[in-house]
Wavefront OBJ file of the C-alpha trace (Angstrom):
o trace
v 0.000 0.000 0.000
v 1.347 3.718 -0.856
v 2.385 5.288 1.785
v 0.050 8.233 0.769
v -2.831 6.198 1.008
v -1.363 4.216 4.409
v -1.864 7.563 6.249
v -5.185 8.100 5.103
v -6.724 4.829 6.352
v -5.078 4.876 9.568
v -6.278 8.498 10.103
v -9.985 7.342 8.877
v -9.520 4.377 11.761
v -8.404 6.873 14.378
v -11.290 9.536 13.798
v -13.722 6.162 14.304
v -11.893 5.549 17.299
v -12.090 9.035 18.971
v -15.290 10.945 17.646
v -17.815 8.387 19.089
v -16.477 9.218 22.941
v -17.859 12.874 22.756
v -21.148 11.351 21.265
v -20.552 9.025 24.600
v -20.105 11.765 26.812
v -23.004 14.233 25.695
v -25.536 10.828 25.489
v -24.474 10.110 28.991
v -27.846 9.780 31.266
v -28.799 12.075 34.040
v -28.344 11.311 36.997
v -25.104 8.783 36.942
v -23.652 9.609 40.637
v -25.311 10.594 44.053
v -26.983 14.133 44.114
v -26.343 16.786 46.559
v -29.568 18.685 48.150
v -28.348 21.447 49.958
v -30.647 22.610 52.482
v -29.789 25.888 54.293
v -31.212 25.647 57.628
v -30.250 23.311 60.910
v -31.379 19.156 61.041
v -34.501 19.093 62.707
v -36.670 21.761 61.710
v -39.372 22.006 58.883
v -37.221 22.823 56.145
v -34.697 20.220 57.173
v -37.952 17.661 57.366
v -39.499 18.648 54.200
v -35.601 17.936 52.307
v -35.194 14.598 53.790
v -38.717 13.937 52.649
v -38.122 14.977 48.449
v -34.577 13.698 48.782
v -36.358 9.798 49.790
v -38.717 9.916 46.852
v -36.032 11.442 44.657
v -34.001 8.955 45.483
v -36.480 5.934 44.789
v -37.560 7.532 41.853
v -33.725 8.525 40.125
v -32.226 5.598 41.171
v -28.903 7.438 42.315
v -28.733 8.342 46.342
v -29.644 12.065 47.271
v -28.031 13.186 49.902
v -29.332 16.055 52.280
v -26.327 18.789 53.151
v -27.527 20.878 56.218
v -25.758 24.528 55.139
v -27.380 26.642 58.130
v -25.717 30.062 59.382
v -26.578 33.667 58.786
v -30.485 32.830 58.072
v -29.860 30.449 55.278
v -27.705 32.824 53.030
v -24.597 30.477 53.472
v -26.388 27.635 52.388
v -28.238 29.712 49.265
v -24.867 31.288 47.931
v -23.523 27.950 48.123
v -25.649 26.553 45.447
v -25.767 29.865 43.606
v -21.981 29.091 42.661
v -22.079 25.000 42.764
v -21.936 24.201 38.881
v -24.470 23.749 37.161
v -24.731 20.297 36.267
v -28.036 18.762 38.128
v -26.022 17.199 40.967
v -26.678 20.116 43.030
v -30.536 20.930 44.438
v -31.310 24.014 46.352
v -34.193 24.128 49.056
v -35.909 27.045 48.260
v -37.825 29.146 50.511
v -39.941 31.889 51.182
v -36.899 33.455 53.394
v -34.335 32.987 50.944
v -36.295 33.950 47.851
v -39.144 36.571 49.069
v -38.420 38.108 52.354
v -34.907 38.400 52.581
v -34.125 39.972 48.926
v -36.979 41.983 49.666
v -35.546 43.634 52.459
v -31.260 43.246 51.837
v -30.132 44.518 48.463
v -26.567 43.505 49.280
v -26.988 39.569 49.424
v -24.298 38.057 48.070
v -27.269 35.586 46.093
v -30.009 37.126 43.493
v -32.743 34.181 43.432
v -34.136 35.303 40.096
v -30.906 35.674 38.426
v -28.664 32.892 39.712
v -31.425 30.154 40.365
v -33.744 28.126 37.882
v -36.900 27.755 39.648
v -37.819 23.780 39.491
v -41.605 23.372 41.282
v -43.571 25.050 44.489
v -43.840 22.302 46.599
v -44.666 22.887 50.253
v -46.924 25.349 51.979
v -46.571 26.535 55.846
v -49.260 28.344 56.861
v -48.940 29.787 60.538
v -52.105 30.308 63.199
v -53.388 33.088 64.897
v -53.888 32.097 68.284
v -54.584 34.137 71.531
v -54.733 33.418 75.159
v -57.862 32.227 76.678
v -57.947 35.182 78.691
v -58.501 37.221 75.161
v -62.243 38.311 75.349
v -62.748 37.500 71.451
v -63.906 34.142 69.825
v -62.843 35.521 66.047
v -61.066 37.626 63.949
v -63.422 40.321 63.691
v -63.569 40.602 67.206
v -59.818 40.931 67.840
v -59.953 43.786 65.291
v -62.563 45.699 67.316
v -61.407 44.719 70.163
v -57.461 46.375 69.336
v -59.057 49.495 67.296
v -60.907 50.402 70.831
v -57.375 50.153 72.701
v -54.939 51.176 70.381
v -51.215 49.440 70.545
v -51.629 47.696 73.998
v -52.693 44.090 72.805
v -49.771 42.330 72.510
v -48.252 39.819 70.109
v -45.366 37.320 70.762
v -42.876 36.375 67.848
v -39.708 34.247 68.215
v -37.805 36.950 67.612
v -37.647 40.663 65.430
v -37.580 39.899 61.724
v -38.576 36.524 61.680
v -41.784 35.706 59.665
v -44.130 35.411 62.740
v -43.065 39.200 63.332
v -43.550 40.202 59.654
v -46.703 38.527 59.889
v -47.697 39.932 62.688
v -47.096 43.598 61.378
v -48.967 42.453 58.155
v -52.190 41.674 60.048
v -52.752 44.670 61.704
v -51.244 46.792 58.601
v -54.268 44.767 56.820
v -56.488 45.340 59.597
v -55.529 48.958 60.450
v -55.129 48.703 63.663
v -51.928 48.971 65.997
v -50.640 45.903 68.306
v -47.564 45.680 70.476
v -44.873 43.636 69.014
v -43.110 41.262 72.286
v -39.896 39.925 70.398
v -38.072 36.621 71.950
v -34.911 34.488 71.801
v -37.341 31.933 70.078
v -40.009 30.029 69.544
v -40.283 27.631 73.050
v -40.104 31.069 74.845
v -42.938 32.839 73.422
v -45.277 30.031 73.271
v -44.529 29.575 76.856
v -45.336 33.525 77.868
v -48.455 33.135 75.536
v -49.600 29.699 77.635
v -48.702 31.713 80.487
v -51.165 34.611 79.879
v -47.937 37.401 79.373
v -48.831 37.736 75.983
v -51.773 37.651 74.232
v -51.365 36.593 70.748
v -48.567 34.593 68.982
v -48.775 33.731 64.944
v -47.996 30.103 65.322
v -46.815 27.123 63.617
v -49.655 24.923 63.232
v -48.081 21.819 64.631
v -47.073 23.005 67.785
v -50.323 24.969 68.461
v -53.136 22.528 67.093
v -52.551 20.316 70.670
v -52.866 23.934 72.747
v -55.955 24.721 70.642
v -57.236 21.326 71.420
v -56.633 21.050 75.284
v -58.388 24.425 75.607
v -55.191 26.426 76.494
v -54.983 28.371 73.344
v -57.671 29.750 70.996
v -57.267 29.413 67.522
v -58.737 32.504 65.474
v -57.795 31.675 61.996
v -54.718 30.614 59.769
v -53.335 32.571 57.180
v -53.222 30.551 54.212
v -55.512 31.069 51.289
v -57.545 27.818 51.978
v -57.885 25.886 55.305
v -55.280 24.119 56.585
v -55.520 20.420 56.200
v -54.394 20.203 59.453
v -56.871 21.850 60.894
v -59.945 22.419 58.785
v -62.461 23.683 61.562
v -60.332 26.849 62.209
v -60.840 29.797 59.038
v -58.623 31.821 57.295
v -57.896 35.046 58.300
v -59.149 35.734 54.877
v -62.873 34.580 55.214
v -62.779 36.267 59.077
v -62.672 39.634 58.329
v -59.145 40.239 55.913
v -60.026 39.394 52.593
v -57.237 38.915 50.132
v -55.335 38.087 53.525
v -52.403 35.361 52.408
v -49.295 34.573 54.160
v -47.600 31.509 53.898
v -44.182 30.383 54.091
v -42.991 27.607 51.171
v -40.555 25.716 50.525
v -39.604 24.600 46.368
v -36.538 23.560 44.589
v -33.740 25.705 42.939
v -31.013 24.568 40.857
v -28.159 27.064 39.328
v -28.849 29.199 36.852
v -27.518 27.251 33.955
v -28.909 23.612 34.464
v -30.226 22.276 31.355
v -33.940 22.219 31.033
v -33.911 18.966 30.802
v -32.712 17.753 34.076
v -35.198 20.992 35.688
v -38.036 19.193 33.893
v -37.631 15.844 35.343
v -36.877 17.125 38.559
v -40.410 19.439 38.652
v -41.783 15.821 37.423
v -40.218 13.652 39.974
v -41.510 17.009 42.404
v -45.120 16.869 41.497
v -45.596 13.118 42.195
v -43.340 13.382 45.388
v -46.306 16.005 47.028
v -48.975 13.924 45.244
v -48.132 10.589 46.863
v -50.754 9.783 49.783
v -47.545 8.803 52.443
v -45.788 12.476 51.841
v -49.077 14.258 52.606
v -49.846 12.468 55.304
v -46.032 13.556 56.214
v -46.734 17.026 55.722
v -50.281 17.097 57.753
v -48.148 14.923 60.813
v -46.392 18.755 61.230
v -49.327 20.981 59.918
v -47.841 21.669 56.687
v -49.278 21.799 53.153
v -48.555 20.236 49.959
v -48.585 23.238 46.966
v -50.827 22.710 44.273
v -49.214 21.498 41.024
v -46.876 23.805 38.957
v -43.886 24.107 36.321
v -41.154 25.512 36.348
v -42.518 28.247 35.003
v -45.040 28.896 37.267
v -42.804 28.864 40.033
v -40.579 31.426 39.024
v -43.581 34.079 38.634
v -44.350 32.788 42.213
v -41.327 34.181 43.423
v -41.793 37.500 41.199
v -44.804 37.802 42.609
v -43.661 37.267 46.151
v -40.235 39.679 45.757
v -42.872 42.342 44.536
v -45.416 41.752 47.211
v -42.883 41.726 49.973
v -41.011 44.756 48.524
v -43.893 46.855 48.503
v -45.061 45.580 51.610
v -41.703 46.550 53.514
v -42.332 50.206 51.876
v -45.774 50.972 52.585
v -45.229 49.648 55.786
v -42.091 52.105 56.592
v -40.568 48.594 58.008
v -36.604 48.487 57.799
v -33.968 46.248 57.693
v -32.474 47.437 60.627
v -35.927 47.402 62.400
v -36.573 44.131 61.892
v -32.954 42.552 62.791
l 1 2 3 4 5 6 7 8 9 10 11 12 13 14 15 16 17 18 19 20 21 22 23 24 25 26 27 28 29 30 31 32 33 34 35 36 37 38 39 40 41 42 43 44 45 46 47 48 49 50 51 52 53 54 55 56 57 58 59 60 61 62 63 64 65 66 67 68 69 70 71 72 73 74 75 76 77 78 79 80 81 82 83 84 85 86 87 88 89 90 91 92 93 94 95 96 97 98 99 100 101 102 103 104 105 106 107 108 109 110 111 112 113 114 115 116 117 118 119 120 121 122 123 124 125 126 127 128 129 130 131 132 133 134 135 136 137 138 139 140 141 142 143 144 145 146 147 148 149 150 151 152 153 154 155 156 157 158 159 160 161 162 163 164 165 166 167 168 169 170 171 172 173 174 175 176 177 178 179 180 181 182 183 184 185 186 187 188 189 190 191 192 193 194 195 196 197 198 199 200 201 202 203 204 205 206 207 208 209 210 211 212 213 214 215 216 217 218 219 220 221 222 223 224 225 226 227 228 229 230 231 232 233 234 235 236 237 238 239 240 241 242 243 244 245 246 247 248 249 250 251 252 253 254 255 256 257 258 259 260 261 262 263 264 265 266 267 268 269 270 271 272 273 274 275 276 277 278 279 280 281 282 283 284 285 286 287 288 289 290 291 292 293 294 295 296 297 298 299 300 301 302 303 304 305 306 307 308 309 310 311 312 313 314 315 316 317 318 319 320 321 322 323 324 325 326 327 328 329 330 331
């Protein structure tokens, strides 16, 4: 064989050796090692609950193990930039939340984290409404009363929170910015210590987490005056919404989705959003969620989810305005 033509078919035989791995590489299937869900608050909580609850049916349903990373300091912005700068490849998961991805941004411009710009919204998927509930001592029975009640007696009813900016406070000021009336904010080093001065009759209201109020409500010594979702709580469907008591268009719920960096391919966000929306629809994760008075969200895309979180940076924004609330007020 010329040596001309020698060169040639050895060169065809090498290209047929090396082009196909490239092919290889971009035809490789999603996921092919473990999966890292980064959740940026403390083991233990809700948030910390709700990851270990996707990352099980994730798990079952991918085939590869996802494994929960507990990120908490500074109010979740350690765990949220994290994932902001992981690569984006689908083997890191983000869970979202309203504190991340509404109230915070709303209220810090200097995060170093922009949820709209460095996150791809994947699906909505849990709900936490929290409870209004007063002391027995509390002449009202409802809403409306409570109103009337605090617009004869102007800023000496007082509400617990768990401490200053955290979403029972914002709540809090919501209501009676809604209702128009003035209340006395009681800030603590958490959440055990104002429920405790609320059972104790030093307080007189407290917006609640559902779980941890529902057996107060029940025993007689709390009383539940409505929840502030925009539908009754599972949990609890004898007790209204603030919305149908008095506050209509009244809706404040924390939520927890999932985020993945900016640049993951729509592909993997798709199946995730799928895998999402049959996670919250299976019968054992609801009854999950109800076990700690939280809600599963309604279905959504992707897309749907990220004008939630417009939506909700907007809201918040404007809210924190009108309001005249600060940052440095509510630290």
């Amino acid at each position: 064989m010329p040596a001309r033509r020698r060169l040639a078919f050895v060169a065809v035989i090498v290209s047929c050796l090396v082009l196909p791995a490239p092919e290889q590489a971009r035809a490789q299937p999603w996921p092919d090692k473990p999966i890292r869900f980064v959740c940026p608050f403390p083991a233990g909580g809700a948030a910390d609950a709700v990851t270990r609850m996707l990352a099980q049916k994730y798990t079952e349903a991918l085939g590869r193990q996802v494994l929960v990373d507990n990120r908490a300091g500074a109010g979740g912005v350690i765990g949220v930039e994290l994932a902001a700068k992981a690569p984006a490849d689908g083997y890191t998961v983000l869970l979202a939340s309203s504190s991340n991805f509404a109230f915070g941004p709303s209220l810090e411009a200097t995060l170093p984290y922009n949820p709209q710009r460095d996150f791809a919204p994947v699906a909505l998927a849990v709900m936490v409404p929290n409870i209004l509930v007063a002391h027995p001592s509390v002449p009202v029975q409802t809403v409306k009363d409570l109103i009337q009640l605090a617009k004869g007696a102007p800023g000496t009813i007082t509400f617990a929170s768990p401490g200053t900016g955290t979403t029972s406070h914002i709540i809090g000021e919501l209501f009676a910015h809604s209702a128009g009336i003035r209340l006395m904010h009681v800030p603590y080093k958490g959440g055990a210590p104002a429920a405790n001065d609320l059972l104790g009759g030093h307080v007189q209201l407290l917006f609640g987490a559902i779980s941890t109020s529902l057996p107060q409500i029940k025993a007689g010594k709390l009383k539940g005056l409505g929840v502030t979702s925009a539908k009754r709580s599972d949990a609890a469907p004898e007790i209204p919404t603030l919305a149908e008591s008095g506050l209509p268009g009244f809706e404040v719920v924390q939520w927890f989705g999932v985020a993945v960096p900016a640049a993951t391919s729509a592909a993997i966000v798709d199946r995730l959003n799928g895998e999402t929306m049959r996670a919250i629809a299976a019968a054992d994760f609801r009854e999950g969620l109800n076990r700690q008075g939280l809600d599963a969200a309604v279905p959504n895309t992707p897309r749907q989810f990220s004008l939630y979180i417009r939506d909700e940076l907007a809201r918040w924004t404007r809210f924190f305005k009108d309001a005249g609330l600060k940052l440095e007020q509510l630290r």
